[in-house]
C-alpha positions, 0 to 999 in steps of 0.5 A: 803895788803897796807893801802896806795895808791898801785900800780900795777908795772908788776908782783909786788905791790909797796905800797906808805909808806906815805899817802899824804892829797893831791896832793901839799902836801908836809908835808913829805917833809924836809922844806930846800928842799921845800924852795929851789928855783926851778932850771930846768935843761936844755935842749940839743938842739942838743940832742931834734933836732936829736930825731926821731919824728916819735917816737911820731906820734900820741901821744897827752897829755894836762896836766889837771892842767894846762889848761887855759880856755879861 
């Protein structure tokens, strides 16, 4: 078995080959990849505006990290 993080994926076991010391680390990272400046890829308005919706009804997620508490 794994001695790192393990992951259950359907019918298979997929086993993380470095453990991170926590979630911004970034130490197994190349240091020219994480100085890099963070490029978002835009988005296709037209592509998001002809998605059907209904897809999505109900759905609701609120990432933890990043709520402001007001």
């Amino acid at each position: 078995m794994c001695e790192y993080r393990v992951q259950h994926c359907g019918d298979c076991i997929l086993c993380a080959p470095i453990a991170a010391k926590n979630r911004r680390d970034t130490s197994n990272f190349d240091k020219e990849f994480t100085k890099m400046a963070v490029e978002l890829t835009p988005t296709d308005k037209l592509f998001i505006m002809n998605l059907d919706q209904n897809e999505f009804q109900g759905f609701s997620y609120t990432n933890p990290e990043f709520v402001i508490q007001v």
